[in-house]
C-alpha positions in Angstrom: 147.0 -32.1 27.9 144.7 -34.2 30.2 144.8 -32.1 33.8 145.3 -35.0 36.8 144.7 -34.8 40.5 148.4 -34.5 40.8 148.4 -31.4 38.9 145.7 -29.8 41.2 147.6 -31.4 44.1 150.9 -29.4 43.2 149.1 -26.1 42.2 147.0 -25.3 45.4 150.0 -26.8 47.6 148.1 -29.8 49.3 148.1 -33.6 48.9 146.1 -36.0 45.9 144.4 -36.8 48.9 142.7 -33.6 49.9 141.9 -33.0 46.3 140.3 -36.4 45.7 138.3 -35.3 48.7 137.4 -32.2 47.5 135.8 -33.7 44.4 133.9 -36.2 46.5 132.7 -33.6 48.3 133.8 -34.9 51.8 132.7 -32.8 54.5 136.6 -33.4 56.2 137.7 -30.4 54.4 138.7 -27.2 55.6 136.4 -24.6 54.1 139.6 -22.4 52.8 141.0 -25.4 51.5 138.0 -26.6 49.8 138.1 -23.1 48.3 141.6 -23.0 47.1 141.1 -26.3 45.9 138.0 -25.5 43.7 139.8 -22.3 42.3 142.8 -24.4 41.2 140.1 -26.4 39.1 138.3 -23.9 37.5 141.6 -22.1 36.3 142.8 -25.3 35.0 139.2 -26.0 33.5 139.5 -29.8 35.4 135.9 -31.5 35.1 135.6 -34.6 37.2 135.1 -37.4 35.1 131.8 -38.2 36.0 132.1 -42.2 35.7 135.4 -42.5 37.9 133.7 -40.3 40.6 130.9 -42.3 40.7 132.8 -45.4 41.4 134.4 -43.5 44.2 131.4 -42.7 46.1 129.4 -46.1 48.5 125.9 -44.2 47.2 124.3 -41.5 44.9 121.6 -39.3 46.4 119.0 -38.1 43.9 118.0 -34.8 45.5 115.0 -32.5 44.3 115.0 -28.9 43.7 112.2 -27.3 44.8 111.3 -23.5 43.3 108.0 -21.7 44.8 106.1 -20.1 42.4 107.0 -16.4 43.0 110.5 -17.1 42.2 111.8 -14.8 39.3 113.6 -17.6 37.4 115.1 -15.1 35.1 117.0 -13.0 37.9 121.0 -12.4 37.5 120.8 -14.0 41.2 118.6 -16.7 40.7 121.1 -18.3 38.0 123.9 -17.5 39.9 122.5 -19.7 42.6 121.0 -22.1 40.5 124.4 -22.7 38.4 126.3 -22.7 41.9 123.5 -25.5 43.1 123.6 -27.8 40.3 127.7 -27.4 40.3 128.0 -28.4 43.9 125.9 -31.7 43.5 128.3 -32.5 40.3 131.2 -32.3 42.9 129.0 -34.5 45.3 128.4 -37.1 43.2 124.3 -36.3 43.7 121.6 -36.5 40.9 119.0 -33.7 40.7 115.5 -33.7 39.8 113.4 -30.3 39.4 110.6 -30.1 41.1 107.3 -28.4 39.9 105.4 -26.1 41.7 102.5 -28.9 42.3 104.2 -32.1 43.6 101.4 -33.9 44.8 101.4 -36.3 41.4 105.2 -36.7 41.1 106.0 -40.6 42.0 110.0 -40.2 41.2 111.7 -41.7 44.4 114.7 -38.5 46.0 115.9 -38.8 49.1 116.3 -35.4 50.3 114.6 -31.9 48.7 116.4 -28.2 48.6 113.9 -25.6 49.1 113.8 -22.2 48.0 111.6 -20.2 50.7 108.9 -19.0 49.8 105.6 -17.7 51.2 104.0 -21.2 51.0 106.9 -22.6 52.8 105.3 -24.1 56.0 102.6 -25.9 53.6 105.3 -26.8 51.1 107.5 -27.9 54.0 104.4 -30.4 55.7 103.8 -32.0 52.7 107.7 -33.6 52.2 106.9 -34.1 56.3 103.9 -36.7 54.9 106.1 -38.2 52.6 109.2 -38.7 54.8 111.5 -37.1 52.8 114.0 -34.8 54.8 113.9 -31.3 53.1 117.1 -28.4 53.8 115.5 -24.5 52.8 117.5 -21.9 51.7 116.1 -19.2 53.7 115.4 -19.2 57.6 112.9 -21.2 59.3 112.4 -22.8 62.7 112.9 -26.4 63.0 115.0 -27.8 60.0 118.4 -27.4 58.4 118.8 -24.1 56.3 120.9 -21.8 54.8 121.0 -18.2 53.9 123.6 -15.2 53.5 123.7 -13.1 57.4 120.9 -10.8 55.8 120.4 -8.8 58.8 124.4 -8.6 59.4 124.3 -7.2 55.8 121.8 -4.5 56.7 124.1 -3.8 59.4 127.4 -3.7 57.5 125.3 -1.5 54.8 124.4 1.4 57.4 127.9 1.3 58.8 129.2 1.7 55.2 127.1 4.8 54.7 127.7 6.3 58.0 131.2 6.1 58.3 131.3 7.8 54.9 129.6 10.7 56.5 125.9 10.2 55.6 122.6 11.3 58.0 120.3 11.6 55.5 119.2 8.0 53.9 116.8 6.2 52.1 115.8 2.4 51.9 114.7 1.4 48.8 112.8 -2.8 49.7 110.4 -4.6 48.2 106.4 -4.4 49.1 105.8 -8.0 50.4 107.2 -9.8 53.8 109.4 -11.7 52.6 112.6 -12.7 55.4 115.3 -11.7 53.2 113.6 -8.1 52.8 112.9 -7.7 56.5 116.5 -8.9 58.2 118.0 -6.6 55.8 115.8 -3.5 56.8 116.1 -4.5 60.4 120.0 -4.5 60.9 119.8 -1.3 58.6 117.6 0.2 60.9 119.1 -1.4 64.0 122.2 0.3 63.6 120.5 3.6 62.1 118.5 3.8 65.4 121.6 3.5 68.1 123.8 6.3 66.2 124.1 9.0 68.3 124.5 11.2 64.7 122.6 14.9 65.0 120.3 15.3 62.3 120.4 11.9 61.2 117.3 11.2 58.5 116.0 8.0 57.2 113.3 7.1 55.5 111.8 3.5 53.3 109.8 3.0 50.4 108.5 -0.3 49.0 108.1 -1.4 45.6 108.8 -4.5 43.2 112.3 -6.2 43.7 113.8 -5.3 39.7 115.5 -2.9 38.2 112.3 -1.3 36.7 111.2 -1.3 40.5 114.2 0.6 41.7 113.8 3.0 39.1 110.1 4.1 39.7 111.1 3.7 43.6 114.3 6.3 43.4 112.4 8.9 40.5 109.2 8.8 42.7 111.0 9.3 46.0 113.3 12.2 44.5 109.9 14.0 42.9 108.1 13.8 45.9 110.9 15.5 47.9 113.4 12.8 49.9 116.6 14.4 49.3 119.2 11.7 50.3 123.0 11.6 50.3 123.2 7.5 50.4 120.2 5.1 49.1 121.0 1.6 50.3 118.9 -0.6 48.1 117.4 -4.2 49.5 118.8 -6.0 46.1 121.3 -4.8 43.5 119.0 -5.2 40.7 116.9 -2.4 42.8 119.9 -0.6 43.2 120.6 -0.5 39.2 117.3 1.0 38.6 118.0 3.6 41.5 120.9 4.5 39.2 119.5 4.9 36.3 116.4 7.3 38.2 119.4 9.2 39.2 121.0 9.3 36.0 117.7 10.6 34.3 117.3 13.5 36.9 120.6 14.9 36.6 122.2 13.9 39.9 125.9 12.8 40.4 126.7 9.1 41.8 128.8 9.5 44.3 129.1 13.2 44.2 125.9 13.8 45.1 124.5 10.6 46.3 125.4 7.3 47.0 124.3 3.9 46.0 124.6 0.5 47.5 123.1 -2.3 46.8 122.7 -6.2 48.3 123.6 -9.2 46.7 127.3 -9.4 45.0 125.5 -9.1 41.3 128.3 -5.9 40.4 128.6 -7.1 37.0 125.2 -5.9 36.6 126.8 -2.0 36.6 130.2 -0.5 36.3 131.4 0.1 39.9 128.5 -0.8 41.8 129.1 -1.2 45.5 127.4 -4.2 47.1 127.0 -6.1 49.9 128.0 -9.6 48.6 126.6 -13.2 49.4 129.2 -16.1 49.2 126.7 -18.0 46.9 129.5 -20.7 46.5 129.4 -21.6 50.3 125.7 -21.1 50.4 125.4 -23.4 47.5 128.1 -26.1 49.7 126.5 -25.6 52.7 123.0 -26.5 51.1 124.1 -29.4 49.1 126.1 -30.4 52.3 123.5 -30.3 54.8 120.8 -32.4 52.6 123.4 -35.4 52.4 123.6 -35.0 56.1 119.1 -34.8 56.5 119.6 -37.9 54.4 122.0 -39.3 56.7 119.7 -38.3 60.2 121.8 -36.1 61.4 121.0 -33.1 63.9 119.2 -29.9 62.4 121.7 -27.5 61.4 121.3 -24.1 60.8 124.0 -22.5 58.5 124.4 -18.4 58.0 127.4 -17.2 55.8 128.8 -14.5 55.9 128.6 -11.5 53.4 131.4 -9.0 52.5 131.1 -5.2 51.2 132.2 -4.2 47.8 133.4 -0.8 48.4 132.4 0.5 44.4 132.9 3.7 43.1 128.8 4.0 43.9 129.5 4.8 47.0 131.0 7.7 48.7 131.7 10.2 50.8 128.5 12.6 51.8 128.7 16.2 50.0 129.6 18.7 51.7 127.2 20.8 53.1 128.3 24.9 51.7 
């Protein structure tokens, strides 16, 4: 049975009207509804046909993805965000073109490019300047529309987790280079660590490679050379899966004797992990959103959405101390 906008209409309780602008992706649109609405059409597997919605939309945007060349393309994340990217333009009646690292040959007319930060991003960022074409970056930066999950907030919600739970003695497992993900993590971790009027409270951070392999050597390494923490809060979850599995091979009990948690939503990676989760949905809307807007000369815009914890059975409460 063909599924109709009717259907959809009935199902998440609001007019044909809403849902046709939904699917046009019109910016009139409560968030929650939007939500609801796009929930009713996955469980009812409803595609837009791609022809009709076309017809319904004044213009089609052709807008380029650009990916820097430290981006691990085969991260659990980076497909999440990339499948969540390419769904939103579907629903916004936009065309996509990949961009390569090296633009500086590609002719192919867009009118608006997504960037994924990066540390080349103020060169990458000049050269769309030169061209004219108005770029939106996933990721923080001064002066143009973005997006990004409240990394810091995380970090925050993250320490609170663990403290509440009863643990002083931590570790922060992050990543070697400066990247401003990494560091608004650690720094609302450590923000909220450092105003805790906790006796005895311990905390300490190692650096290493953002994967699971790099968790792993991170956790075994810290453990052998004597950090003895009750709760590890880990700067991705692929980091935190590796910590788990360090654990695992020494003999220590998750939660009993130490707790995990990890940043980024990605909990089907492990049974029970606890994370703190990025809407990458709404970061995906908001991104796809605010280049139709760049195209359109609107103001600069600079979106943060909010992340949630996802209390695991990683995580619990300290050991008590015989």
């Amino acid at each position: 049975m063909k599924i109709t906008i009717g259907e959809i209409a009935r199902q998440a309780a609001v007019s044909k009207g809403t849902v046709s602008r939904v699917i046009n992706g019109k910016s009139t649109v409560a968030e929650n509804t939007r939500k609801n609405v796009l929930a009713v059409m996955k469980r009812l597997g409803y595609e837009p046909d791609p022809v009709a919605r076309e017809l319904s939309m004044r213009t089609k945007h052709t807008l380029g993805i650009w990916v820097g060349g430290g981006e691990n393309r085969l991260s659990p994340y980076f497909n999440l965000i990339w499948r969540a990217l390419l769904r939103e333009m579907q629903v916004q009646a936009t065309q996509f073109i990949e961009l390569p690292e090296d633009i500086s040959p590609v002719r192919t007319r867009f009118d608006a490019v997504l960037v994924f930060h990066s540390d080349e991003v103020d060169a990458r960022l000049a050269l769309l300047r030169d061209r004219g074409v108005p770029a939106v970056l996933i990721g923080h930066h001064p002066g143009i529309s973005c997006v990004a999950p409240d990394d810091a907030g995380g970090g925050r919600l993250a320490a609170f987790a663990l403290l509440s739970r009863g643990h002083s003695n931590l570790l922060h497992l992050t990543v070697s280079c400066d990247v401003g993900w990494a560091r608004d993590r650690a720094e609302g971790f450590m923000s909220v660590l450092s105003s805790a009027s906790i006796q005895g409270l311990k905390s300490a951070t190692v650096r290493g490679e953002a994967s699971v392999l790099g968790g792993y050597r991170l956790m075994r390494d810290a453990w052998k050379k004597g950090h003895r923490p009750t709760g590890v809060f880990c700067a991705t979850d692929e980091m935190a899966v590796g910590a788990l599995g360090a654990l695992a091979d020494l003999g220590i009990a998750v939660p009993g004797q130490v707790s995990v948690l990890g940043f980024d939503g990605l909990v089907e990676l492990h049974p029970g992990l606890a994370s703190v989760a990025q809407d990458i949905p709404a970061i995906a809307h908001q991104a796809v959103t605010l280049a139709l807007a760049a195209i359109g000369k609107d103001a600069v815009r600079q979106t943060t959405v909010p992340v949630s914890l996802i209390e695991g059975t990683t995580l619990g409460p300290a050991p008590r101390v015989s």
